[in-house]
C-alpha positions as semicolon CSV with decimal commas, in nm:
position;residue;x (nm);y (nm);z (nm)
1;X;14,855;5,983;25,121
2;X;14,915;5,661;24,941
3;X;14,883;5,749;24,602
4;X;15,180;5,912;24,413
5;X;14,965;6,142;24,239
6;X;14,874;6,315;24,591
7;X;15,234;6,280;24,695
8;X;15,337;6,505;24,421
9;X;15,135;6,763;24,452
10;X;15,193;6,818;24,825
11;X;15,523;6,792;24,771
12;X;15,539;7,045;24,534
13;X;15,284;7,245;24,718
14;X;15,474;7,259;25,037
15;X;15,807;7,330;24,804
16;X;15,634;7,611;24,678
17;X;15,509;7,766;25,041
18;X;15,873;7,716;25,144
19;X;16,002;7,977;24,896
20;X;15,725;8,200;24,877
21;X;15,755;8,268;25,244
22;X;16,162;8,280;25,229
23;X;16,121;8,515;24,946
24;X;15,878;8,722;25,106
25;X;16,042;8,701;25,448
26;X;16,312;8,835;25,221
27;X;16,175;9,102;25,033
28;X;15,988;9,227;25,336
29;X;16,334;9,267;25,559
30;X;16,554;9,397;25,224
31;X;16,194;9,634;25,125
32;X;16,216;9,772;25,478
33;X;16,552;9,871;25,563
34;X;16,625;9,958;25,195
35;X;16,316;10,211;25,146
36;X;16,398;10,331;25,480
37;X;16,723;10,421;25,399
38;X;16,616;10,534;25,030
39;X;16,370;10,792;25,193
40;X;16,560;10,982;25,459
41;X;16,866;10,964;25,158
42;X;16,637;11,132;24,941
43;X;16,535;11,340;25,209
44;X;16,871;11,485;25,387
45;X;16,907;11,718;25,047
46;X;16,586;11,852;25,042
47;X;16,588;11,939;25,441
48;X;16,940;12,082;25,415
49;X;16,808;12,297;25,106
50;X;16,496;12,417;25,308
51;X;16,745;12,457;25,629
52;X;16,969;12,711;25,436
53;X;16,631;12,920;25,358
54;X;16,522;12,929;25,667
55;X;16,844;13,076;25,792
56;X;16,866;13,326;25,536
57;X;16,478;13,463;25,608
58;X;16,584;13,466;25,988
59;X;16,891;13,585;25,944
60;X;17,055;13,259;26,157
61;X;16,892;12,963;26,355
62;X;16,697;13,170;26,594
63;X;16,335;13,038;26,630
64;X;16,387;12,741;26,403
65;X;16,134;12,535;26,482
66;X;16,056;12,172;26,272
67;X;15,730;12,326;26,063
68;X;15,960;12,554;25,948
69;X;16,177;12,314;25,811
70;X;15,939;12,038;25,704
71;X;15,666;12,186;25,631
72;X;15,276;12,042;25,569
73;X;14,954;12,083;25,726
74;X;15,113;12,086;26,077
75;X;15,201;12,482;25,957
76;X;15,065;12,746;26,135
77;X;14,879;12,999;25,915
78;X;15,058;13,261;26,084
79;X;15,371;13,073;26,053
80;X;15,685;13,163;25,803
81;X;15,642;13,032;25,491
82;X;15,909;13,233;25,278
83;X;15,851;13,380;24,945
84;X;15,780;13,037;24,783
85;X;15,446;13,014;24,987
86;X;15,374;12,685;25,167
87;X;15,611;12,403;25,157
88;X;15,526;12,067;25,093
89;X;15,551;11,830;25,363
90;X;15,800;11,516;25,383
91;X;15,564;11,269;25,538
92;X;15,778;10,970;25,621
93;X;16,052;11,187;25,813
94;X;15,911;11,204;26,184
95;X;15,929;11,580;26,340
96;X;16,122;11,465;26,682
97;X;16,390;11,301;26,470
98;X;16,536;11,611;26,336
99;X;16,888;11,760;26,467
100;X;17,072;12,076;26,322
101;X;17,411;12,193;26,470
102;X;17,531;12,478;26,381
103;X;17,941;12,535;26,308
104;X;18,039;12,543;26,672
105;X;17,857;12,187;26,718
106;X;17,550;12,367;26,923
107;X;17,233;12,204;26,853
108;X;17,010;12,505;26,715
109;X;16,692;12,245;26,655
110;X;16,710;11,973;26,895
111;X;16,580;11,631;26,832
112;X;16,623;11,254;26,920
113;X;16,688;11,314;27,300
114;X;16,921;11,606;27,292
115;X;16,831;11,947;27,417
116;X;16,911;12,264;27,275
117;X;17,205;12,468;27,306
118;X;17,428;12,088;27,401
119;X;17,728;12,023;27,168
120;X;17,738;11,721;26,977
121;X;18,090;11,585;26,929
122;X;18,346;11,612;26,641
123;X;18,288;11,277;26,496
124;X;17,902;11,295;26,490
125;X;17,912;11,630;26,368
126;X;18,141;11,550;26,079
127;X;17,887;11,242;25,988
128;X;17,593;11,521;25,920
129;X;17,495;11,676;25,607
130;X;17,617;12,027;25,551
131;X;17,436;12,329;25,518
132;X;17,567;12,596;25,288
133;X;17,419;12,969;25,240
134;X;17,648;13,101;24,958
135;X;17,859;12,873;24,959
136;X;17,944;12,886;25,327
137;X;17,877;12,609;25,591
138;X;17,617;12,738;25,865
139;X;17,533;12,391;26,007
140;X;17,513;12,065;25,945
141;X;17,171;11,805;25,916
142;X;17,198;11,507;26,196
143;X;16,952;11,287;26,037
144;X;16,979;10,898;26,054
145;X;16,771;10,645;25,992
146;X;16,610;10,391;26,250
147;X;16,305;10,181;26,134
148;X;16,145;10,196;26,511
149;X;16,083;10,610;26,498
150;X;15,960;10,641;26,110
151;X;15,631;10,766;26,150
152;X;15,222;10,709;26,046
153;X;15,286;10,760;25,709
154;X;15,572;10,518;25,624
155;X;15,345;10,257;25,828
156;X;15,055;10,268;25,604
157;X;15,285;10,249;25,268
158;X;15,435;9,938;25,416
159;X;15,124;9,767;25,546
160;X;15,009;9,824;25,157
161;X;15,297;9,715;25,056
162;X;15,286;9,344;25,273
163;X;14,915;9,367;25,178
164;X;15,025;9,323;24,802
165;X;15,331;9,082;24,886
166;X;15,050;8,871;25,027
167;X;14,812;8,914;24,777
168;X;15,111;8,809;24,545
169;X;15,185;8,531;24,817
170;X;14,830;8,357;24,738
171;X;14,828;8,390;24,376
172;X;15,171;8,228;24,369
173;X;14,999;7,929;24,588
174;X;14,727;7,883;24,339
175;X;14,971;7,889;24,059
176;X;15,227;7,678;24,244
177;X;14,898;7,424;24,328
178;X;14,810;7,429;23,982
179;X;15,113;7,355;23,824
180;X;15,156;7,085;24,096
181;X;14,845;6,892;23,955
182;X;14,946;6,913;23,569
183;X;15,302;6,793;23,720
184;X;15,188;6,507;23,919
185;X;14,907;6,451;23,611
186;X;15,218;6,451;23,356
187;X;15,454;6,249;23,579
188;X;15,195;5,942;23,728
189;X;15,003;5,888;23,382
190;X;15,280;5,704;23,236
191;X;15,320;5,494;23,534
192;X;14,952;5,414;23,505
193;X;15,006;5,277;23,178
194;X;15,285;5,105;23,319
195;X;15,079;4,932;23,579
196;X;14,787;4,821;23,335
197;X;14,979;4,697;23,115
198;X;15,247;4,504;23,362
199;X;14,911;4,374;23,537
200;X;14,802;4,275;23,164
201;X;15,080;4,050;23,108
202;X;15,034;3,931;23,428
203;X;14,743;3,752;23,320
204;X;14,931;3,648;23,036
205;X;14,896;3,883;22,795
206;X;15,279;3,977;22,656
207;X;15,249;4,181;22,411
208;X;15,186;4,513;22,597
209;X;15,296;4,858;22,424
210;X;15,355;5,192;22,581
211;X;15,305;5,486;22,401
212;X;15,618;5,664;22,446
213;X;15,547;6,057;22,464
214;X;15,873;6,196;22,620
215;X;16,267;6,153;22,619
216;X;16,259;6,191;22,990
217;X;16,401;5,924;23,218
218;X;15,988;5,813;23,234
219;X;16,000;5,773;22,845
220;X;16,321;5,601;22,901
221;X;16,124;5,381;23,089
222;X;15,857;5,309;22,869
223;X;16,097;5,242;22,621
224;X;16,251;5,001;22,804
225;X;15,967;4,848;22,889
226;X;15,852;4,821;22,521
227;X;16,156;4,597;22,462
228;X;16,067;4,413;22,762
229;X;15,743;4,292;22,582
230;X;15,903;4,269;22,235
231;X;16,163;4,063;22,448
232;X;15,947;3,801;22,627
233;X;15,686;3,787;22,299
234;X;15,985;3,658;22,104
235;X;16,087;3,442;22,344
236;X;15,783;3,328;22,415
237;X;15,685;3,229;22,038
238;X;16,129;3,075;22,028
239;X;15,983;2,849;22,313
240;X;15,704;2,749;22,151
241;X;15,919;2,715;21,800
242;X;16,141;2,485;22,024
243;X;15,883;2,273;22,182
244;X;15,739;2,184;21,854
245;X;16,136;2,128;21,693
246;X;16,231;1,871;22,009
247;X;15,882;1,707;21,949
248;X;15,974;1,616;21,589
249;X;16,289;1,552;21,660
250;X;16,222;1,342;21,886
251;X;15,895;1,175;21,723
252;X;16,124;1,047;21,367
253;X;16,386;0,816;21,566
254;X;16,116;0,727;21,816
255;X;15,896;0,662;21,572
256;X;16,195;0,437;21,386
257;X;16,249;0,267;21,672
258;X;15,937;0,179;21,803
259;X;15,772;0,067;21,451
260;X;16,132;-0,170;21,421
261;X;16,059;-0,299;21,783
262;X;15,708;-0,406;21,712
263;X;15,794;-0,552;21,342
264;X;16,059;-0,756;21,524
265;X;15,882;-0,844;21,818
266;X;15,573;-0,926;21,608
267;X;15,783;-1,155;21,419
268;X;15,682;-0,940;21,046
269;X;16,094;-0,812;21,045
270;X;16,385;-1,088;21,079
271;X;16,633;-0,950;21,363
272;X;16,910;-0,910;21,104
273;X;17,196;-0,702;21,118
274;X;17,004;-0,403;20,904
275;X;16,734;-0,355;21,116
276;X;16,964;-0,386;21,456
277;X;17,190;-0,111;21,330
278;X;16,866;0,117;21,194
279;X;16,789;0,073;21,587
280;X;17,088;0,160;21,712
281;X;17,177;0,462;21,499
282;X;16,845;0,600;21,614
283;X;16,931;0,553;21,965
284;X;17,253;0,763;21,923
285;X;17,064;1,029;21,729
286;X;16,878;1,067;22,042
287;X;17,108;1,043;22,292
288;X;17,352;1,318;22,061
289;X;17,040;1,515;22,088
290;X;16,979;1,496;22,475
291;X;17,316;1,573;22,529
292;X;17,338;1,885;22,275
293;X;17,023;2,018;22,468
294;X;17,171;1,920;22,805
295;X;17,466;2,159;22,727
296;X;17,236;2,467;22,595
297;X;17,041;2,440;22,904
298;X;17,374;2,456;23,140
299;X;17,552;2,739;22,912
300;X;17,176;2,936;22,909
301;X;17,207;2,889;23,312
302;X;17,580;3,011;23,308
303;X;17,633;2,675;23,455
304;X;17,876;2,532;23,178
305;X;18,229;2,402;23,369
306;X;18,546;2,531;23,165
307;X;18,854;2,429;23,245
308;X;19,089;2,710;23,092
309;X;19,457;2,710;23,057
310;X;19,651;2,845;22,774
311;X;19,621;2,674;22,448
312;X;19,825;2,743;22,147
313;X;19,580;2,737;21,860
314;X;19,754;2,551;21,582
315;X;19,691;2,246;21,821
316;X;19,317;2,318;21,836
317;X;19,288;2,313;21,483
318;X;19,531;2,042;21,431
319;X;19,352;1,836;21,646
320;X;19,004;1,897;21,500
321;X;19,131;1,855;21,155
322;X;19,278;1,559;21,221
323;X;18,932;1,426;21,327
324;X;18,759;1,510;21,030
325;X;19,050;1,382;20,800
326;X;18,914;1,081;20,723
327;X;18,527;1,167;20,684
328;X;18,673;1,402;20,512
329;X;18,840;1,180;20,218
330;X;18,561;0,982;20,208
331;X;18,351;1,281;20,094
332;X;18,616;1,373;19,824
333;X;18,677;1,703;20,053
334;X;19,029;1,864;20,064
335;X;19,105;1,995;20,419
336;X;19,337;2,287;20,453
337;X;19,531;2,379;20,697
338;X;19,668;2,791;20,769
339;X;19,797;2,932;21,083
340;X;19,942;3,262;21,164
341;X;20,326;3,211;21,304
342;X;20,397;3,343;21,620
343;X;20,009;3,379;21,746
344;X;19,919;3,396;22,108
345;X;19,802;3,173;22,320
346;X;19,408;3,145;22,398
347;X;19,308;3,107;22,757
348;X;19,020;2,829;22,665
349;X;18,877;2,505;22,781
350;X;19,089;2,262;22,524
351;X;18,794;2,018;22,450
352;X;18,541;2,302;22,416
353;X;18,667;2,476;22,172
354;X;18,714;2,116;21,961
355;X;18,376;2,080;21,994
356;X;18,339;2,436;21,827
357;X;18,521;2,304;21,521
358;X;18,407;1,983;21,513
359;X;18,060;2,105;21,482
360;X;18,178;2,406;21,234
361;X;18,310;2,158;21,044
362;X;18,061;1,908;21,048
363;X;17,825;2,209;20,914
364;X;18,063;2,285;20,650
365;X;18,104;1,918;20,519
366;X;17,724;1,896;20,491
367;X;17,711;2,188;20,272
368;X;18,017;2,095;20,074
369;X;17,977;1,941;19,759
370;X;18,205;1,620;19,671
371;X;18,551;1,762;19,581
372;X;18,509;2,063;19,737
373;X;18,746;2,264;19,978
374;X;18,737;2,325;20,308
375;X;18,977;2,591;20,507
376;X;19,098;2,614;20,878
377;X;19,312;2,903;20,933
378;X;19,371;3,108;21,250
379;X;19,563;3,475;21,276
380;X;19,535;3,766;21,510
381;X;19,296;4,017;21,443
382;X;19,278;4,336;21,626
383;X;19,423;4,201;21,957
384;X;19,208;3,894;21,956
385;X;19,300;3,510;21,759
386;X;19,028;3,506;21,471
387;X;18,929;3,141;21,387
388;X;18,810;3,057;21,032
389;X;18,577;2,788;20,887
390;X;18,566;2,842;20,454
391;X;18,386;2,583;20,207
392;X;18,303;2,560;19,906
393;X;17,972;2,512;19,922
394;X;17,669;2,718;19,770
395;X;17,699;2,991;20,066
396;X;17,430;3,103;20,281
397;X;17,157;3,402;20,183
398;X;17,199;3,707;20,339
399;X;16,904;3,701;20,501
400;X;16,988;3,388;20,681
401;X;17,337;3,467;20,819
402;X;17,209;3,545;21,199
403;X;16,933;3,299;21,199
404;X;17,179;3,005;21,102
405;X;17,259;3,008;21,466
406;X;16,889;2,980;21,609
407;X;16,832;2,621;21,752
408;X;16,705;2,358;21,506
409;X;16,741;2,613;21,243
410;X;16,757;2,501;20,874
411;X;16,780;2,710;20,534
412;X;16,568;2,391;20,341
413;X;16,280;2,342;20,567
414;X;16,191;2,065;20,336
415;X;16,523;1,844;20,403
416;X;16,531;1,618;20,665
417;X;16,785;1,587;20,929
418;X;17,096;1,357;20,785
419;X;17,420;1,249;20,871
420;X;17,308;1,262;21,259
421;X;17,286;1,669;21,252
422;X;17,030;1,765;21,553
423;X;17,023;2,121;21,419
424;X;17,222;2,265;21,764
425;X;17,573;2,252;21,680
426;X;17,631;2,613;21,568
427;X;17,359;2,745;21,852
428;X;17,612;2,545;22,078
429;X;17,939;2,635;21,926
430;X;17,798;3,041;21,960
431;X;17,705;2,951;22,315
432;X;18,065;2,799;22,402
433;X;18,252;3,089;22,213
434;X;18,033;3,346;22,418
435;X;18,105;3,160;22,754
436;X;18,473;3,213;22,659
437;X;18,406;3,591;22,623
438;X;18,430;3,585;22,226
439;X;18,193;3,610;21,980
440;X;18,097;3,404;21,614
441;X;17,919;3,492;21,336
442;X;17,861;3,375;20,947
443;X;18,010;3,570;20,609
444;X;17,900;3,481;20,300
445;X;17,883;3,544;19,927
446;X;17,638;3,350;19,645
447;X;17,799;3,077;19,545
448;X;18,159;3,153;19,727
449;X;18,074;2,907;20,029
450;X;18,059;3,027;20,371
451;X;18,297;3,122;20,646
452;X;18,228;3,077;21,009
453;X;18,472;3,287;21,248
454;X;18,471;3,285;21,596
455;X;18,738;3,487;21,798
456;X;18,853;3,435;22,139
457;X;19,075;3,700;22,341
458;X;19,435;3,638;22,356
459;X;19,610;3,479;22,674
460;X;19,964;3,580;22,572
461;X;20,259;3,517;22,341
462;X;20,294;3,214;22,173
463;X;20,561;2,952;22,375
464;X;20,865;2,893;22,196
């Protein structure tokens, strides 16, 4: 029984033979006793009324005998029958379990192993039925109830009656069976789709969908595996995105450096000055962008070191304004400085985070036009220290505010890289920020420049 499918339905098969036979185990003790004691219940009043007859048309218990009393075919013609005619017999109330005492405790009809004319005792007698004749006790009815002495008649209503409890029994086991293959049908065909498609993108096929049918934990399931696919087929097409990106990245200052190389070497370019530094800068470019994709792969592994202590985070911002001051002038942009008093400490790697504004505000001076403004303010925002990046430049679409963070992402596809940028210094500033358990996004508004905030958690309370 490998298969889940056959699994299921013996499981619920055997499930279902478990508590039909309980149940009828059950029903058939309860049915038994029950009936049983329902019958010779019912019974005690009519024998006690037919016992108060019989001693009025014999004028006492002399010659009682158990026809007389119960009646039915076992009558002799000849026998009394009263002015009623023939009485109808009581068929599950066995003749030889019948005892009448009368009001000194002397058995008048003897029955269940006593003989006549023996006394019962107090306590039995008071446990009988009585027997009035105007009102007056004559006797009492000694009639119990054992399951062992109930005659023929109650054993062929209770054979029917476990005949039909079977019956019941086997149609409940085809039902149960039944419902145990549209079960195990219901439960494994989502799991087969599962499987085809999981072996599908096996053979490399990602983009597998389930059709989800249920809100079960199975279409919980498919559902997850749905984003699965999504998942991988996005990553899948950001890898190939990337690929291509580092190959032209890579292919411009190659390319620059190579063709100056061979002009040089081939003795068509003078080695001046111009076409040493052309070399060089290119080499930097490319060894700024090895290193900016050597620190995406170790944050992406979880493998970036931090070395955290509490920072107050005027000096972060100090310190990366103070890096940018002069670039700064030269552009004709006004750096501002604003920090929250009294703001708590951030438990952060120092240089990390300076590498998160240097390369916020290396974005913003790209996009900031000559004269422009740019801000750097910190203050505490619901329990965490909100950083702020503001220019003046032309803002970012909405459409573009997540995607400015995507690696090699730019908003003019048509301008080339300049000033050095590699296109990875937010995607790595969102990276660090993350690794430091905060978060940073974009807000902007046409032509009201853009703000970059990141916030990190708070260590504590500023030191004094």
């Amino acid at each position: 029984m490998r298969s889940l499918y056959t699994r299921l339905i013996v499981a619920f098969l055997i499930v279902s033979l478990l508590g039909i036979v309980l149940a009828g185990l059950y029903i058939w003790r309860v049915t038994t006793s029950e009936f049983g004691i329902f019958v010779v219940a019912q019974s005690r009043s009519t024998i006690a009324t037919r016992l108060a007859e019989t001693y009025v048309e014999n004028g006492g218990w002399a010659g009682l005998t158990e026809q007389m009393v119960l009646g039915g075919p076992e009558v002799p013609p000849s026998g009394p029958s009263g002015p009623s005619g023939p009485r109808e017999g009581l068929p599950f109330i066995p003749r030889d379990h019948l005892l009448v005492a009368s009001v000194d405790r002397s058995i008048v009809m003897a029955g269940r192993g006593y003989r006549l004319g023996a006394k019962v005792s107090p306590q039995e007698y008071a446990q009988g039925t009585p027997v009035l004749v105007n009102g007056r006790e004559v006797g009492r009815l000694l009639l119990g109830y054992e399951p062992s002495v109930m005659n023929r008649p109650f054993d062929r209503f209770m054979g029917r009656f476990y005949l039909a409890l079977g019956l019941g029994g086997l149609g409940g086991t085809g039902i149960a069976l039944l419902l145990g293959v549209l079960l195990a049908r219901s439960m494994t065909s989502p799991l087969r789709e599962l499987t085809r498609a999981t072996q599908a993108m096996s053979r490399g096929d990602l983009a597998q969908r389930i059709e989800v049918r249920r809100d079960d934990e199975l279409g919980t399931l498919a559902r997850s595996f749905n984003q699965l696919s999504s998942d991988l087929v996005q990553a899948q097409a950001q890898r190939r995105q990337m690929t291509a990106d580092i190959s032209h990245e890579l292919r411009t200052p190659l390319s620059l450096i190579l063709g100056h190389a061979e002009a040089l070497a081939d003795g068509v370019l003078e080695p001046t000055q111009e076409s040493l530094d052309i070399i060089y800068d290119e080499a930097r470019r490319l060894t700024r962008l090895v290193d900016d994709l050597h620190t995406l792969s170790l944050s992406d592994a979880g493998e970036l070191s931090l070395e955290r202590r509490p920072t107050e985070p005027a000096l972060l911002l100090q310190a990366a304004a103070a890096a940018h001051s002069a670039d700064a002038e030269a552009q004709g942009l006004r750096l501002v400085l604003d920090v929250a008093p009294d703001l708590p400490m951030v438990d952060v790697d120092r240089d990390r985070i300076i590498q998160v504004l240097h390369n916020l505000l290396s974005n913003a001076r790209r996009y900031t036009p000559d004269g422009g403004r740019i801000a750097l303010s910190a203050h505490l925002a619901d329990g965490a220290v909100q950083f702020r990046v503001q220019d003046s430049g032309p803002g970012i679409p909405v459409e573009q505010l997540n995607s400015v963070f995507d690696r090699f992402y730019r908003s003019d596809k048509a301008r080339p890289r300049s000033g050095g940028g590699s296109g990875l210094g937010l995607a790595i500033a969102r990276s660090i920020v993350e690794r430091h358990g905060g978060r940073l996004w974009a807000e902007s508004a046409p032509q009201q420049g853009a703000t970059l905030i990141f916030e990190l958690p708070a260590a504590g309370p500023a030191a004094s």
